[in-house]
PLY file of the C-alpha trace (Angstrom):
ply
format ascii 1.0
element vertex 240
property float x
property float y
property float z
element edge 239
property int vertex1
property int vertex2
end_header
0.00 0.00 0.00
1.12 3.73 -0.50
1.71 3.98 3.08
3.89 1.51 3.44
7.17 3.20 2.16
8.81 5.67 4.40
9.64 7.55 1.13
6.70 8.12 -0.17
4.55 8.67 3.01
7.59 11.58 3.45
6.64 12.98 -0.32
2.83 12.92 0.84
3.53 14.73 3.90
5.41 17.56 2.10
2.57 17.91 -0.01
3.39 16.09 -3.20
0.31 15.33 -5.08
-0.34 12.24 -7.61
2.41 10.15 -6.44
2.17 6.65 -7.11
5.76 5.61 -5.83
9.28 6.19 -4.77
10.69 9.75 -5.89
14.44 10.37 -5.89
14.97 14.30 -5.55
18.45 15.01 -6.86
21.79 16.24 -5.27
25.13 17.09 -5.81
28.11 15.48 -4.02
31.61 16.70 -3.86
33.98 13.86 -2.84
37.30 14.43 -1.50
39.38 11.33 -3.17
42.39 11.64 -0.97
40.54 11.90 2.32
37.71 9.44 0.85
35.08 11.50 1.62
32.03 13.69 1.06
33.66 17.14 1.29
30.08 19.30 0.50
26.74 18.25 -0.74
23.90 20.19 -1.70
20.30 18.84 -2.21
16.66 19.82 -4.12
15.29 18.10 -1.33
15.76 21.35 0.81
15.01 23.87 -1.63
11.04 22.86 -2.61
7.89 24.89 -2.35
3.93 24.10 -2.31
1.08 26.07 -2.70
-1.35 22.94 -1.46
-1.42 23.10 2.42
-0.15 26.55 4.21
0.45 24.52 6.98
3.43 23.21 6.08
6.78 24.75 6.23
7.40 24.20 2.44
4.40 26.12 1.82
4.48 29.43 -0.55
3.04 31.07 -3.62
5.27 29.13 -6.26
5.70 32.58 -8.84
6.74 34.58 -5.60
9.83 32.11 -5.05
11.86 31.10 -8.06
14.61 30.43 -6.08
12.67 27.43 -4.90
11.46 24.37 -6.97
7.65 23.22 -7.03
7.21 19.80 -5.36
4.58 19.29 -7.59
6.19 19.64 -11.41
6.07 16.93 -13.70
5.80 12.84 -13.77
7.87 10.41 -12.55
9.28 7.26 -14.12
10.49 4.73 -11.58
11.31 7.76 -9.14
13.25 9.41 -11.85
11.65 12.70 -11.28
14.30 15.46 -12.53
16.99 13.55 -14.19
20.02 15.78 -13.80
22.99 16.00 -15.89
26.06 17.21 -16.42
27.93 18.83 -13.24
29.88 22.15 -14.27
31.90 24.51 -12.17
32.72 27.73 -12.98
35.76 28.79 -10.43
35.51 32.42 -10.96
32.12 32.56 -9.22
32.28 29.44 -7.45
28.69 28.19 -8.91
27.80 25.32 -10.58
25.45 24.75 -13.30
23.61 21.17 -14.26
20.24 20.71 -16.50
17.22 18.61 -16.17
16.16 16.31 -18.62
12.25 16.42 -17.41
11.86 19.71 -15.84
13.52 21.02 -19.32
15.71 23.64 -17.42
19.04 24.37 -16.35
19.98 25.43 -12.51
22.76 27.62 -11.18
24.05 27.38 -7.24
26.09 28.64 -5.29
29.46 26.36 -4.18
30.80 29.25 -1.91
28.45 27.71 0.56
29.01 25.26 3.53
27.25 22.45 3.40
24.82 23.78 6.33
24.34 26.85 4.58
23.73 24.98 1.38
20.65 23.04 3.35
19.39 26.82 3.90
18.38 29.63 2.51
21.52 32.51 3.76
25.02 32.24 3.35
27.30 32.22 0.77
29.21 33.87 -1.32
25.64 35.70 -2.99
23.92 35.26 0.40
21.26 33.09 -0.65
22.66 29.98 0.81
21.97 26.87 -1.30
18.88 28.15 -3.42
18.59 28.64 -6.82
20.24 31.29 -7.86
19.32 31.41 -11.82
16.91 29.06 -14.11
16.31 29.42 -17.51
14.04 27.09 -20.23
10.93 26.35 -18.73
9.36 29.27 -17.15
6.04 27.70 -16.63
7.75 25.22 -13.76
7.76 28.43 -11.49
4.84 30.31 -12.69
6.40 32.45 -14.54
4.97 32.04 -18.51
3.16 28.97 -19.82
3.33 26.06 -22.64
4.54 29.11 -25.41
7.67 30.16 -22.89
9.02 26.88 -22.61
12.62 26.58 -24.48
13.80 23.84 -23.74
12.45 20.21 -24.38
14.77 17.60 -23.19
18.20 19.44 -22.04
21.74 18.29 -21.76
24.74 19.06 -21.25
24.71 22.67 -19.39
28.31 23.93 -19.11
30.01 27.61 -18.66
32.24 28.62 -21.94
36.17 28.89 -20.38
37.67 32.05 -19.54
39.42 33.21 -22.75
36.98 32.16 -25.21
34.34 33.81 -27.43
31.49 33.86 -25.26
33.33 33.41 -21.83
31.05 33.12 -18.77
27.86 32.05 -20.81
25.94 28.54 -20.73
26.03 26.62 -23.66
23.12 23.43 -23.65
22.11 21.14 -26.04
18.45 21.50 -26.40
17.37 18.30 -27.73
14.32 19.59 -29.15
12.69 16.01 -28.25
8.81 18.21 -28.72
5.30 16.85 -27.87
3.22 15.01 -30.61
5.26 13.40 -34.07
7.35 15.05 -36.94
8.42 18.29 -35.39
11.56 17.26 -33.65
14.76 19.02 -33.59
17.58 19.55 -31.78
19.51 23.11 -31.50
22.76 24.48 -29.32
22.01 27.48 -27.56
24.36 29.98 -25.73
22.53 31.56 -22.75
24.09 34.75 -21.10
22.15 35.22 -18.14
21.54 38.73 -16.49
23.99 40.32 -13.98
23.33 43.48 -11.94
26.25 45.96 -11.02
27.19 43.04 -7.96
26.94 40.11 -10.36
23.93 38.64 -8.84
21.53 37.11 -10.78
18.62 39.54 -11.77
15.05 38.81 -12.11
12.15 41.04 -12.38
9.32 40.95 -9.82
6.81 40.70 -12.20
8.70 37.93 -15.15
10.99 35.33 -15.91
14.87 35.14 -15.59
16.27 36.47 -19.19
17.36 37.02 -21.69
14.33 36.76 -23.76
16.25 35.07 -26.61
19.82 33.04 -26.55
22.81 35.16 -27.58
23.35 31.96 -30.12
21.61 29.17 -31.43
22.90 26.53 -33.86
20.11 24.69 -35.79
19.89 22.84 -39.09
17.93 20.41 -41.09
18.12 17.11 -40.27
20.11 18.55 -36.85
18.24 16.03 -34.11
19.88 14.22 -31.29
16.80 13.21 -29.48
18.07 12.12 -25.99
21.88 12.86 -24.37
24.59 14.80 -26.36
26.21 18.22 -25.73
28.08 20.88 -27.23
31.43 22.89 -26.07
33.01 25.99 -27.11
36.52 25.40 -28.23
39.45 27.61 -28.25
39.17 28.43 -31.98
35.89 29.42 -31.59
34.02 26.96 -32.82
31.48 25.32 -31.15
0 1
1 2
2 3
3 4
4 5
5 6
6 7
7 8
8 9
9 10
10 11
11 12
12 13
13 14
14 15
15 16
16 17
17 18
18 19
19 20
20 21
21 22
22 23
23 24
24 25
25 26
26 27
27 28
28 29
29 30
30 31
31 32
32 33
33 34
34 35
35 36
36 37
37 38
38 39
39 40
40 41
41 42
42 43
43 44
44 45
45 46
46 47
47 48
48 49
49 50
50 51
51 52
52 53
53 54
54 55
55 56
56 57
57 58
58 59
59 60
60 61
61 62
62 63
63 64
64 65
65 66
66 67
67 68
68 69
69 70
70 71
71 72
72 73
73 74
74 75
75 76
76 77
77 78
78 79
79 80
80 81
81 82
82 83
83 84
84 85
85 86
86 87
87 88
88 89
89 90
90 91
91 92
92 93
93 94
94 95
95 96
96 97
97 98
98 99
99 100
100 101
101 102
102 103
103 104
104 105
105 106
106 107
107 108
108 109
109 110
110 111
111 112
112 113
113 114
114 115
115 116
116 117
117 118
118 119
119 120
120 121
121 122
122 123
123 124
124 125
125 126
126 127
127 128
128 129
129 130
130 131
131 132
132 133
133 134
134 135
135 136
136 137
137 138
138 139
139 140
140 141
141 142
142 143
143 144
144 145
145 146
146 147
147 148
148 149
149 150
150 151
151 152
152 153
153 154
154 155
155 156
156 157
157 158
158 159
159 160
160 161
161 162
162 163
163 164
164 165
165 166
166 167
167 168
168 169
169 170
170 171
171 172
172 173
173 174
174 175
175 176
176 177
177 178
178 179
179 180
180 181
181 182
182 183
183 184
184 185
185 186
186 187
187 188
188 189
189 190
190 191
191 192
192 193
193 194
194 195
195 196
196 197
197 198
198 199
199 200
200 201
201 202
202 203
203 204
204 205
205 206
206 207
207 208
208 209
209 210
210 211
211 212
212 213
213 214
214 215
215 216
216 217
217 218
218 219
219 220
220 221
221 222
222 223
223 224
224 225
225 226
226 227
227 228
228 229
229 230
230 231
231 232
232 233
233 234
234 235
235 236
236 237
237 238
238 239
């Protein structure tokens, strides 16, 4: 019976709705090889929202909090809910970015955190502790535009362009393109340069989605279709 997994009756409890089994929220380990260790860890699990029950602690108005993912967002196949991947670091502002194969998004975080802070909401080097500090491809998932906003559809492969190349400090993804319904599949690489205010925080308007409206680049092509994995990198003669 539902009730009989510890897992799930902890999913029910913080709200999740339709959920038929097991559901593996996503995290990111650092291990320390030499001391054989974790070193830092961050995890989804403590940075979800509801707007079901306000008596929760989890509990919010999902558009107000972007910095927060909705508990309730898409299926789940065999407690594959987000299907992360890719891990990328980018030193200078000690983030890291990864996509989501199901939510159709990518995620930026801040590293600069201790792994307490990262289980919080303060701290860090942006003084958010370990929410989100930047999304961009889907929008809709935080209330923020619907079905005609959505960019991405099936993403892989999220990684900063290297200091010293054309488009240093942007995201390059492979949008796999992988759409709803038959025959209009394709795949395209897009270069994302997300907003920065004057203290290279992430900006976001009250009122809309994280930009930029548009990539600053997209690659497409006939006959261009990966449907599921792949990425794309920016190499140092500037070709992608």
């Amino acid at each position: 019976m539902l009730g009989e997994s510890p897992v799930r009756q902890q999913w029910l409890e913080w709200r999740r709705q339709n959920i038929t089994g097991d559901i593996w929220p996503d995290e990111v380990i650092e291990w320390d090889p030499e001391g054989d260790s974790v070193c830092w860890q961050w995890h989804f699990w403590d940075h979800l929202i509801q707007d079901v029950d306000s008596t929760k602690p989890n509990y919010g108005v999902v558009r107000d909090h972007p910095e927060r993912l909705d508990i309730n967002l898409g299926s789940v196949m065999g407690g594959d809910w987000m299907h992360c991947n890719t891990v990328d670091y980018n030193e200078e502002r000690d983030e890291i970015v990864f996509s989501s194969h199901f939510l159709n998004e990518l995620y930026v975080i801040d590293h600069s955190t201790t792994t307490e802070e990262a289980a919080g909401h303060t701290g860090g080097r942006r003084g958010k502790g370990g929410d989100i500090l930047y999304r961009w491809g889907n929008p809709q998932n935080y209330d923020r535009g619907d079905s005609a906003d959505q960019r991405f559809f099936v993403v892989h492969g999220a990684n900063w362009i290297k200091p010293g190349l054309i488009g240093a400090g942007n995201i390059l993804v492979f949008n796999n393109g992988d759409r709803p319904g038959t025959g209009n599949d394709y795949s395209s690489i897009e270069e994302i340069a997300p907003p920065l205010d004057s203290s290279g925080n992430y900006y976001i308007h009250p009122d809309s989605a994280f930009g930029p409206d548009e990539p600053a680049w997209v690659y497409q092509n006939t006959g261009f279709y990966s449907g599921h994995m792949s990425g794309a990198y920016r190499m140092p003669n500037g070709n992608t």
